[in-house]
C-alpha positions as CSV (number, residue, x, y, z in Angstrom):
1,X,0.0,0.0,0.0
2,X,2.3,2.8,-1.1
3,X,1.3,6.1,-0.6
4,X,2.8,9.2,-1.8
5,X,4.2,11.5,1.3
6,X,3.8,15.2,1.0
7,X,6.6,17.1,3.7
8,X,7.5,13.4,5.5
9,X,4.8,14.5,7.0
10,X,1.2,14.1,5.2
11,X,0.5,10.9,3.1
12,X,-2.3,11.1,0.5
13,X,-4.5,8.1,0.5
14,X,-7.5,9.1,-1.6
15,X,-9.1,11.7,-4.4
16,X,-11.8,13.3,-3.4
17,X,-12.6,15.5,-6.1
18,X,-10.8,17.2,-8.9
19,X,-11.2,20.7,-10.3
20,X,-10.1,23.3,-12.1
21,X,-8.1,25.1,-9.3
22,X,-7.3,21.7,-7.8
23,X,-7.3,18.1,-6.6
24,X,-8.4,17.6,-3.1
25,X,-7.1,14.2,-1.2
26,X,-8.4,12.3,2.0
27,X,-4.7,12.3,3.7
28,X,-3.1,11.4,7.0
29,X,-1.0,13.4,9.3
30,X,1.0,10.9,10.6
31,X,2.5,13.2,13.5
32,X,-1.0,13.7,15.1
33,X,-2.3,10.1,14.2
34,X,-5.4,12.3,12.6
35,X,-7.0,12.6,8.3
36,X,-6.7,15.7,7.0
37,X,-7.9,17.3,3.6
38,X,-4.8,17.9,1.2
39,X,-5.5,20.1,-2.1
40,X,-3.3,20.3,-4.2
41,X,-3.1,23.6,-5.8
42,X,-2.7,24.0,-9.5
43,X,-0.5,26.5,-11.1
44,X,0.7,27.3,-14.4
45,X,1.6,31.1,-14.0
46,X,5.3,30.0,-12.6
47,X,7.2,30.0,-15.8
48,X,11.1,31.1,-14.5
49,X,12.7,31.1,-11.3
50,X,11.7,35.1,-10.7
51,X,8.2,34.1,-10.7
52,X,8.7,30.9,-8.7
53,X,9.6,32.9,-5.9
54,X,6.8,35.8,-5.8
55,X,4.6,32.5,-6.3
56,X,5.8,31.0,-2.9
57,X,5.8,33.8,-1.1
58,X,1.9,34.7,-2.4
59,X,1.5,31.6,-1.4
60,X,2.4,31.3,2.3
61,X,0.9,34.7,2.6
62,X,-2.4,33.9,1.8
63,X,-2.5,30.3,3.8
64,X,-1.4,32.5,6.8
65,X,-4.1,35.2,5.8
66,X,-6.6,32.0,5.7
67,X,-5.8,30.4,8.6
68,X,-6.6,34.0,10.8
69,X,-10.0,33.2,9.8
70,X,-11.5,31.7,13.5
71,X,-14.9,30.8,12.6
72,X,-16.1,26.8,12.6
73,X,-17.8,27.7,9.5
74,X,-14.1,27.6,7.3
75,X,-12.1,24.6,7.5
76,X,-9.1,25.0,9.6
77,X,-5.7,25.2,8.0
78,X,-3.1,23.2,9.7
79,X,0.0,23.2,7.3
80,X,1.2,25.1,4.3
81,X,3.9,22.8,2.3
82,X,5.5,23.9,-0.8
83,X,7.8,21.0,-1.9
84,X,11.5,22.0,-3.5
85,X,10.9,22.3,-6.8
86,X,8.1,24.8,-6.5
87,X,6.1,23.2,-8.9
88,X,3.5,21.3,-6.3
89,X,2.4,23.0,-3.5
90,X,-0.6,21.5,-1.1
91,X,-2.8,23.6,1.7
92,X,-3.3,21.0,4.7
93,X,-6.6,21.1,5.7
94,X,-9.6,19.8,8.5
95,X,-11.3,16.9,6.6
96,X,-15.0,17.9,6.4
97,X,-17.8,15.1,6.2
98,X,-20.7,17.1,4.7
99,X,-22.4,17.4,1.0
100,X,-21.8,20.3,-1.4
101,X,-24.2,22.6,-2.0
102,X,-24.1,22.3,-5.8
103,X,-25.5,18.7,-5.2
104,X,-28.8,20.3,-3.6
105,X,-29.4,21.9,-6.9
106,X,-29.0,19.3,-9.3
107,X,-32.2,18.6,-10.2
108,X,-33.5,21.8,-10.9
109,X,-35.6,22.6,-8.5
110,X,-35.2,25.5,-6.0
111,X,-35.2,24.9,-2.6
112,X,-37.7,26.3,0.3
113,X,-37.1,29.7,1.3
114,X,-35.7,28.7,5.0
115,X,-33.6,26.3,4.0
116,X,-32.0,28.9,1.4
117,X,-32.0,31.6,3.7
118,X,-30.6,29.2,6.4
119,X,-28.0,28.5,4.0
120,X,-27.1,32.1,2.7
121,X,-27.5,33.3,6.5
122,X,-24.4,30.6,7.7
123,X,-22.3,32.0,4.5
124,X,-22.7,35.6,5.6
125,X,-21.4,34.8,9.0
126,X,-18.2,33.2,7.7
127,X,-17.7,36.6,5.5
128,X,-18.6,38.6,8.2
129,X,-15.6,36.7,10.0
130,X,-13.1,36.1,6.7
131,X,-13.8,40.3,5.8
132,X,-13.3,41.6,9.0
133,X,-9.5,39.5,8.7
134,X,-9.4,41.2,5.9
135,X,-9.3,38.2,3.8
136,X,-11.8,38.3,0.6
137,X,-13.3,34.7,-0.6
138,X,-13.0,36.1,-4.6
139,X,-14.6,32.6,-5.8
140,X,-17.7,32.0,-4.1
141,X,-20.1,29.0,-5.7
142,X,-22.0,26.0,-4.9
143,X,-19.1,24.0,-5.2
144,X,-17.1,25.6,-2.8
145,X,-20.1,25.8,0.1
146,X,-20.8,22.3,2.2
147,X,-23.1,21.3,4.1
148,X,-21.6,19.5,7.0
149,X,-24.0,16.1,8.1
150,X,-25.3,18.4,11.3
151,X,-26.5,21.2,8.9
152,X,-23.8,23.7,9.4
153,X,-22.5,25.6,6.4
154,X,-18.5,25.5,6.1
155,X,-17.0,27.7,3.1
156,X,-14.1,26.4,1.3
157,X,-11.0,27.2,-0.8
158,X,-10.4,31.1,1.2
159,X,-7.6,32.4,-0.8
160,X,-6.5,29.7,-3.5
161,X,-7.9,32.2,-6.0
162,X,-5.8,34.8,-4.8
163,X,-3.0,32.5,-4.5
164,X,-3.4,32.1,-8.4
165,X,-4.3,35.0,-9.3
166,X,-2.5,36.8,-12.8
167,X,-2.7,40.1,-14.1
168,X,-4.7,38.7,-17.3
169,X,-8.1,38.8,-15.9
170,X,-10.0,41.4,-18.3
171,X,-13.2,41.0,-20.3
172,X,-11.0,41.1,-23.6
173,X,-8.2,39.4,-22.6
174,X,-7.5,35.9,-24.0
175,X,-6.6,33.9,-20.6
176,X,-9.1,32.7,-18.1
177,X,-10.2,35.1,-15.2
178,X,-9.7,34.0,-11.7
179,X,-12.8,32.9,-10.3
180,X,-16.4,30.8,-11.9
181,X,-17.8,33.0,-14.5
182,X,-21.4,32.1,-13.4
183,X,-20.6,33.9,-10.0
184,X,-18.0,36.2,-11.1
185,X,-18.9,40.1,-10.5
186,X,-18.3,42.7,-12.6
187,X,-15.5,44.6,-11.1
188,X,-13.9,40.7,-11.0
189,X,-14.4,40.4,-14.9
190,X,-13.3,43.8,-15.5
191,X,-9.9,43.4,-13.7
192,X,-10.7,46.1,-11.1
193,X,-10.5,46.4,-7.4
194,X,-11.3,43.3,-5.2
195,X,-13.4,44.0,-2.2
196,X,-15.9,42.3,0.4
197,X,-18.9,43.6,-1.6
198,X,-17.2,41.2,-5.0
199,X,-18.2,38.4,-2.2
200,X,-21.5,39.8,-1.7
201,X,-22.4,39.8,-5.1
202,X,-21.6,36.0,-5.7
203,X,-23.9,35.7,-2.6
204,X,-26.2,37.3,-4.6
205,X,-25.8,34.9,-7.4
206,X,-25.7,32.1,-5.1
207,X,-29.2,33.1,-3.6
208,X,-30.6,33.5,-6.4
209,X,-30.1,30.2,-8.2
210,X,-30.9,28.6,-4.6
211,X,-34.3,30.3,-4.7
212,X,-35.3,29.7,-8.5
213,X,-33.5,26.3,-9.4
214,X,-31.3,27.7,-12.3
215,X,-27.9,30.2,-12.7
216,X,-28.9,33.4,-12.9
217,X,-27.0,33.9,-16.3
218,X,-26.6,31.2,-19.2
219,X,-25.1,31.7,-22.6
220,X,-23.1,29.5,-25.5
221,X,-20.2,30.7,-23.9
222,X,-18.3,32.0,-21.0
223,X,-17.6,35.1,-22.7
224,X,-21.4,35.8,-22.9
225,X,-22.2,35.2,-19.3
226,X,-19.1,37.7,-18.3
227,X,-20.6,40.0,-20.8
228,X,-24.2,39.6,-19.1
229,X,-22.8,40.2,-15.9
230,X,-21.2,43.4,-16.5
231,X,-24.2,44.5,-18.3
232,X,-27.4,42.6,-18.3
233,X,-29.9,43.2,-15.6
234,X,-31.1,40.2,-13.8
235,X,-34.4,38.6,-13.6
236,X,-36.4,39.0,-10.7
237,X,-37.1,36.3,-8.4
238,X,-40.5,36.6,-8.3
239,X,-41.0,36.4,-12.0
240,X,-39.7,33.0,-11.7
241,X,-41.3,31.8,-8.3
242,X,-44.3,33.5,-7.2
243,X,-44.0,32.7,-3.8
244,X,-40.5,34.3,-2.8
245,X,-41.5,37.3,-0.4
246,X,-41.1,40.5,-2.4
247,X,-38.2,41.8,0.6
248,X,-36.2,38.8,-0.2
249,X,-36.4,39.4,-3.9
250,X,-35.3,42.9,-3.1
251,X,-31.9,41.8,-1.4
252,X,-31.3,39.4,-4.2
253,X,-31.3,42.4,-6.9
254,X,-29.4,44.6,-4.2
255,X,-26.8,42.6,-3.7
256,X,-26.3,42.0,-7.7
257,X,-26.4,45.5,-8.6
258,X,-23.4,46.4,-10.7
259,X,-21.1,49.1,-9.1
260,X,-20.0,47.5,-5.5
261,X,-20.9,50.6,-3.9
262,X,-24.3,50.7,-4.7
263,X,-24.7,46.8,-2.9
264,X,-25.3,46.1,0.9
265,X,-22.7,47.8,3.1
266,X,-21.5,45.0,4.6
267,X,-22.4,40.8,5.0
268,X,-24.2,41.5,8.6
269,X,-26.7,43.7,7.0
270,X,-26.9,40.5,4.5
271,X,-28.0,38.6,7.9
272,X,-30.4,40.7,8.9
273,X,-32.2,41.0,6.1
274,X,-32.9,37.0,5.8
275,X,-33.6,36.9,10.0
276,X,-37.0,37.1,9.1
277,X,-36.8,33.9,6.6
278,X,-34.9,31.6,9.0
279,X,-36.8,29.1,11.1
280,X,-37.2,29.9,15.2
281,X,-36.0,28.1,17.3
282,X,-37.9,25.0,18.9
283,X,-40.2,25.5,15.2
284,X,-41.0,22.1,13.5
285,X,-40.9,22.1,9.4
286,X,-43.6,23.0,8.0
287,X,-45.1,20.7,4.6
288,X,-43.9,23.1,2.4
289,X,-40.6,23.3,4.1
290,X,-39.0,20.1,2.8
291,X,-36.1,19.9,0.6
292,X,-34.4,17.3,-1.2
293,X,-34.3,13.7,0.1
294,X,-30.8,12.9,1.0
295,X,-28.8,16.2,1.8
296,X,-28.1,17.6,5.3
297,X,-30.6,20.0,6.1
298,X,-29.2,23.3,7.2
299,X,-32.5,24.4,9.2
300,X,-31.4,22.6,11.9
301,X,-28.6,25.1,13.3
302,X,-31.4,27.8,13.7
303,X,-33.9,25.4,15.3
304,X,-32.3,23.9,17.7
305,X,-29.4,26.5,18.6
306,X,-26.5,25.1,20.7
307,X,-28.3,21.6,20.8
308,X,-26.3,18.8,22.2
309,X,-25.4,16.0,19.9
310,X,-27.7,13.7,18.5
311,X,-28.4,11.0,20.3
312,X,-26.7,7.5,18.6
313,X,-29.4,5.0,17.4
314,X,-29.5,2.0,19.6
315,X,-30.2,-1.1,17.6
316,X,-32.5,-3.6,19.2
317,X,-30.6,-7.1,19.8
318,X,-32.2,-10.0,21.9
319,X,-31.1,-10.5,25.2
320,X,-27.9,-12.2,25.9
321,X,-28.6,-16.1,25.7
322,X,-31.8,-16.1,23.6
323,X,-31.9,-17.3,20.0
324,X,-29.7,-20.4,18.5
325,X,-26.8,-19.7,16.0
326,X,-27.2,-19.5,12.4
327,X,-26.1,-22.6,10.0
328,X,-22.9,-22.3,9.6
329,X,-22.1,-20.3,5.8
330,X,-19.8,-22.7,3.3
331,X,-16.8,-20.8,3.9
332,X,-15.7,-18.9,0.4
333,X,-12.5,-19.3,-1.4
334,X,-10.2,-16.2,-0.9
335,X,-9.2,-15.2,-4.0
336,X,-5.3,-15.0,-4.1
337,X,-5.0,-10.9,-4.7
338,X,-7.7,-10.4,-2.2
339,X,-5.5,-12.8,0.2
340,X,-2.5,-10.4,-0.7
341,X,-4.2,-7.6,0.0
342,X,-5.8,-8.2,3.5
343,X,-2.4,-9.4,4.5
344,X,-0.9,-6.3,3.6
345,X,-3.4,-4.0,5.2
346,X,-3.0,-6.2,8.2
347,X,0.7,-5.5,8.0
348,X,0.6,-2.2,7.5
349,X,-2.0,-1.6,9.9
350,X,0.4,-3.3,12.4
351,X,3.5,-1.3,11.5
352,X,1.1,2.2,11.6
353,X,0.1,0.7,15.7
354,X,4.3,0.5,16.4
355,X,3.9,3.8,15.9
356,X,0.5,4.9,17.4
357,X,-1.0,5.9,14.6
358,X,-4.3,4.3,15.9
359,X,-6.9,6.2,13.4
360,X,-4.7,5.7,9.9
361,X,-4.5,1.8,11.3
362,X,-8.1,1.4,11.6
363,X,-8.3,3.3,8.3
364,X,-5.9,0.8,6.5
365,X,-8.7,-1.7,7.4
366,X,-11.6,-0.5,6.7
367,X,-10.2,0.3,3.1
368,X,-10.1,-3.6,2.3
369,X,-13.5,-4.6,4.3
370,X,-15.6,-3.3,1.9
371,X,-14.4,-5.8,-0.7
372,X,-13.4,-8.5,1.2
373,X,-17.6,-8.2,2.2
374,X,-18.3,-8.6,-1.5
375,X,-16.0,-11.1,-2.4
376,X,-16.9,-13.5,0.7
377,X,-19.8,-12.6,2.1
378,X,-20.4,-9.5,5.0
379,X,-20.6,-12.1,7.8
380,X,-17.5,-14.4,6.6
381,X,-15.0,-15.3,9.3
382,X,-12.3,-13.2,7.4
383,X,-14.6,-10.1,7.4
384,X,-15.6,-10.5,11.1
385,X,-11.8,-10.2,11.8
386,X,-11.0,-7.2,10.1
387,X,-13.8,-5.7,11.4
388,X,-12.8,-6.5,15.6
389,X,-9.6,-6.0,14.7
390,X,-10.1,-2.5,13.3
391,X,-12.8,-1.7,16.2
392,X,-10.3,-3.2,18.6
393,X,-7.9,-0.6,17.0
394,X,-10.3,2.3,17.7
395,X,-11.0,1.2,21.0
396,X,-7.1,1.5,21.5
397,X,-7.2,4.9,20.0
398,X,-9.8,6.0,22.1
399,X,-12.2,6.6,19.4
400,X,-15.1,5.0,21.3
401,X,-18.5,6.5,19.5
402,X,-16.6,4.6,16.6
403,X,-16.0,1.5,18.2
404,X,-18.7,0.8,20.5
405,X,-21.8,0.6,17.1
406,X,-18.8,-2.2,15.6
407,X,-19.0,-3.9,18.7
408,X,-22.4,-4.3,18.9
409,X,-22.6,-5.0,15.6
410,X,-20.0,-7.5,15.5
411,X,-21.7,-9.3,18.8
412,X,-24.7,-9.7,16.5
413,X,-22.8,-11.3,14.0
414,X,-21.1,-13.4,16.1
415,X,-24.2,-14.5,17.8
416,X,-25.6,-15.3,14.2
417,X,-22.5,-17.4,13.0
418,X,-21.2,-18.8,16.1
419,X,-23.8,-18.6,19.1
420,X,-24.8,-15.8,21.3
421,X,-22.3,-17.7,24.2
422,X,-19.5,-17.9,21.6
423,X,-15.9,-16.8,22.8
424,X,-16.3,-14.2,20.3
425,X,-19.9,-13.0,20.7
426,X,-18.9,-12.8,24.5
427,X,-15.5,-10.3,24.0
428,X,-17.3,-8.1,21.6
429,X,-20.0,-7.9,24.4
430,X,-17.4,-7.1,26.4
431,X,-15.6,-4.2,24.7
432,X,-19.3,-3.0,23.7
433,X,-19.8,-2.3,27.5
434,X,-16.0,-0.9,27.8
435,X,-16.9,1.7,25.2
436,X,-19.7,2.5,27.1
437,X,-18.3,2.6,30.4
438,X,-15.9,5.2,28.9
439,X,-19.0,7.7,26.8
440,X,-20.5,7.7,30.2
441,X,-22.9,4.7,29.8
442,X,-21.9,3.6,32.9
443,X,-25.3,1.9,33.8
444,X,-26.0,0.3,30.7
445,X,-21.9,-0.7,31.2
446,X,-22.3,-2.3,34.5
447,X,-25.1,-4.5,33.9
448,X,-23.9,-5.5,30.0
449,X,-20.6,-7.1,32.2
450,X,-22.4,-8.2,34.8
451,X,-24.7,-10.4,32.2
452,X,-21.4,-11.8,30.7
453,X,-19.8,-12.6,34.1
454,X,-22.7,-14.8,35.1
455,X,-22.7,-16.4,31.4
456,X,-18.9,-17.2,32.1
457,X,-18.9,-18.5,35.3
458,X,-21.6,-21.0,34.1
459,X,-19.0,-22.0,31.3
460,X,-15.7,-21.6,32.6
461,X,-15.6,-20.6,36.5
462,X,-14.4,-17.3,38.1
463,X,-10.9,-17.4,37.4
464,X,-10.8,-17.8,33.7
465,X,-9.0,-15.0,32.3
466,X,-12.3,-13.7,30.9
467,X,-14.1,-13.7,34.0
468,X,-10.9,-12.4,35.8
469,X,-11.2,-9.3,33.5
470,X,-14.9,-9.1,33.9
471,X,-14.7,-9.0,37.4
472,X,-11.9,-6.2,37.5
473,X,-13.5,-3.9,35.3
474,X,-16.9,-4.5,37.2
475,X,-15.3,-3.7,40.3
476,X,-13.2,-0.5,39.0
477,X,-16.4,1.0,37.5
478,X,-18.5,0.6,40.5
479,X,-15.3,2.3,42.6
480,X,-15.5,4.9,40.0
481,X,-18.9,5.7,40.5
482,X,-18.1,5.8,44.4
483,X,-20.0,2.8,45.1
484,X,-17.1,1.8,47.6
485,X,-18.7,-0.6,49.6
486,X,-20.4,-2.4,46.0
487,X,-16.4,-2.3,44.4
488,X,-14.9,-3.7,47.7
489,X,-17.6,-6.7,47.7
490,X,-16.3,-7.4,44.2
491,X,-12.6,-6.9,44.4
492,X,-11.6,-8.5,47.5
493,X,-12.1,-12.0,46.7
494,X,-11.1,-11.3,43.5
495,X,-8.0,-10.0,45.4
496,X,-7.9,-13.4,47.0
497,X,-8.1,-15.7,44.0
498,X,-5.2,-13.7,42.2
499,X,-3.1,-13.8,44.9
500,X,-3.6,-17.8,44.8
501,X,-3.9,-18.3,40.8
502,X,-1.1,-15.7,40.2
503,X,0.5,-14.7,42.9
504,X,0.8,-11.8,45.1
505,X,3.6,-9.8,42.9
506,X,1.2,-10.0,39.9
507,X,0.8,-6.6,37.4
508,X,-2.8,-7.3,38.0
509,X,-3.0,-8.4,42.0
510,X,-1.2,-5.5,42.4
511,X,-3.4,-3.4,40.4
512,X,-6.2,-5.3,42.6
513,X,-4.5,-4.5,46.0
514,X,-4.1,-0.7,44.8
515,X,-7.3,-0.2,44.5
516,X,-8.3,-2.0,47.7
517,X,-5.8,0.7,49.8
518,X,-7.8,3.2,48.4
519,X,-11.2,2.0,49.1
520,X,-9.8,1.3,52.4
521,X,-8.5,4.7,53.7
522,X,-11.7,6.2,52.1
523,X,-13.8,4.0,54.5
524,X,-11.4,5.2,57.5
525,X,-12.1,8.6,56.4
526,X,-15.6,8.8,56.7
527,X,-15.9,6.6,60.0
528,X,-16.7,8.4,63.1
């Protein structure tokens, strides 16, 4: 699994997407064990070694200019890296789970008024942020807005086009302006003097083709739509959709006017001209309200302000004992590349755990489950391993909202293949609780171990190493929850049967006898 390294630092493991300004890669930083986002920036201005060096310089300024911006709304830059030659150079990004807005427009349709607003409303905050810097976006469009899962807006790509900008950006000039013609405002086409309200009017354009389902100026070609733009007036909402409230159309055609003096003063008057449109809080959505199946919605933000995170979905799973295991699957034939491959990922997941680099391990597994659950079936016994091995992984890590659904999940399985009272039912059962124990859970946690304790003492006694463990981590959780005289019923004989099973100077009897001290001075503490 070779993987190119950007700085000895950054290794790019996937493409994301590819555009005109750039290719953007899922990567890993393998000093902080974290993924990142790496674009790498296209440029085709640097053409001698004179210009090679303005271009570096432009472009650390601008990434340092970027990363002043402190709002959660623009990805946060973490590394600038221009490799020797000066012909590559990558911004090092947060990676951003979300959906870009261009895909909520792809069918045509406009979208309801809140969920525009709510969308245009989170854009003018980030400016509000990114202008007061001063730092100007200068390529504002669909593409470069997402919509993170939770419904919160995050702008991208804050200074790539100023990064690679040239000085051959006029109406009659034969290269290609900085910036997406469909958005571009006139003083941009022109050539003339950048400046916040250049942002405001691709907001402008923005709101407008989010409100009437199509750009507001098409042609044969781009030199037609530039043309429109610096001349043409635009059509007003409401001859296009009857039901967008006349004020709203009013800020669309203010912020589009041609001369940036003559638009809004600033982004926050933006924002509170479209307070009116966005959803109260603790307000339901309304029929007409819905937009299109599959996207984030970006309502949310503004009706349930400051909300805590949704709540995981608990899957519903019999109790522990019930049900009989599945007949046994014919086991598939691994075919002999996939065989290579999982024993490579195993490999390299093992070599990226030497160094504690727990989430790039677990992501060097879940890269070959996908197909290894193709070729051989989702609930083959080569699949269930890379799966509790990767969830084991996370669980290492610490990443325990990841690990704990794979644990339940993976008990399920197990119970299917190989018996609810398997070995390997039980330990998933196990880690399940762990993960709980550490999000909090610590009541679902106790009684999911003390279920398995009882179903191993029926099979193996109470000083199998699985009920050993059991008993410890039952013990510790009750002492952490200051049930002292609960954790001392559970941890002295477990104290006793150590010291006669393992004896006395024991990692773990001494771990046992720790804990015992301290139960012990806190009783002495509180008696009279």
């Amino acid at each position: 699994m070779s993987q190119q390294r950007i700085g000895d630092r950054y290794e790019l493991v996937e493409e994301l997407s590819h555009g005109g300004m750039g290719d953007v890669w899922r990567g890993y930083d393998a000093v902080l064990d974290r993924p990142v986002a790496v674009k790498l920036v296209r440029q085709q201005s640097v053409t001698s070694p004179e210009l090679a060096e303005e271009f570096a310089k432009r472009f650390r300024r601008e990434a340092r200019i970027t990363a002043r911006i402190q709002h959660s709304g623009v990805p946060q830059v973490y590394d600038a890296v221009l490799d020797d030659s000066l012909e590559r150079l990558f911004l090092v990004m947060e990676l951003v789970d979300g959906v870009p807005l261009s895909a909520y427009l792809r069918n045509g349709r406009p979208l309801p008024v809140a969920w525009a607003a709510a969308v245009v409303a989170q854009v003018a905050t980030v400016l509000s942020y990114a202008h007061d810097v001063p730092a100007i976006h200068r390529d504002l469009k669909p593409g470069n807005i997402l919509v993170a899962r939770d419904g919160t807006v995050k702008v991208l790509d804050f200074g790539i086009a100023a990064i690679l900008r040239t000085d051959v950006t006029k109406l009659t000039a034969t290269g290609t302006p900085i910036g997406t013609y469909q958005y571009m405002a006139p003083e941009q086409v022109r050539g003339g003097r950048i400046t916040p309200q250049t942002d405001l009017y691709a907001l402008g354009c923005v709101l407008h083709e989010l409100l009437s389902g199509r750009l507001l100026f098409t042609a044969d070609s781009e030199y037609a739509i530039m043309f429109q733009h610096v001349n043409a007036a635009p059509q007003p909402l409401r001859e296009l959709r009857a039901d967008v409230p006349p004020p709203l159309e009013e800020l669309v055609l203010h912020l589009l006017r041609k001369a940036p003096e003559a638009r809004p003063a600033d982004v926050q008057e933006v924002y509170e001209r479209l307070r009116p449109y966005l959803p109260p809080p603790g307000s339901e959505p309304a029929p007409n309200e819905a937009g299109p199946d599959g996207v984030p919605d970006p309502t949310g933000l503004f009706r349930n302000p400051y909300a805590p995170r949704s709540r995981a979905r608990a899957e519903q799973r019999p109790p522990a004992g019930e049900g009989q295991p599945a007949a046994q699957p014919v086991p598939a034939p691994v075919p002999g590349a996939l065989r290579e491959e999982i024993k490579e990922a195993y490999a390299h997941a093992d070599a990226l755990l030497d160094e504690e680099r727990f989430a790039q391990a677990a992501e060097v597994l879940g890269g070959v489950v996908e197909r290894a659950a193709r070729a051989l079936g989702p609930e083959s016994r080569q699949v269930l391993e890379l799966r509790t091995h990767r969830a084991a992984i996370q669980l290492l890590g610490g990443d325990y909202r990841s690990a704990l659904p794979e644990f339940d999940s993976l008990a399920d399985a197990y119970g299917r293949t190989a018996g609810p009272g398997s070995e390997q039912a039980r330990a998933c059962r196990a880690q399940a609780a762990r993960c709980r124990a550490e999000l909090g859970q610590v009541t679902e946690a106790l009684a999911a171990l003390e279920d398995l304790l009882a179903l191993v003492r029926s099979v193996d006694g109470d000083v199998s190493e699985e009920a050993v463990e059991l008993r410890r981590d039952i013990g510790m959780l009750l002492l952490a929850q200051g049930r002292t005289i609960e954790s001392r019923h559970i941890l002295e004989p477990l104290y006793d049967d150590l010291c006669v099973v393992f004896g006395p100077d024991d990692e773990l009897t001494v771990e046992i006898a720790e804990a015992l001290a301290l139960i012990r001075l806190g009783l002495d503490a509180s008696s009279p």
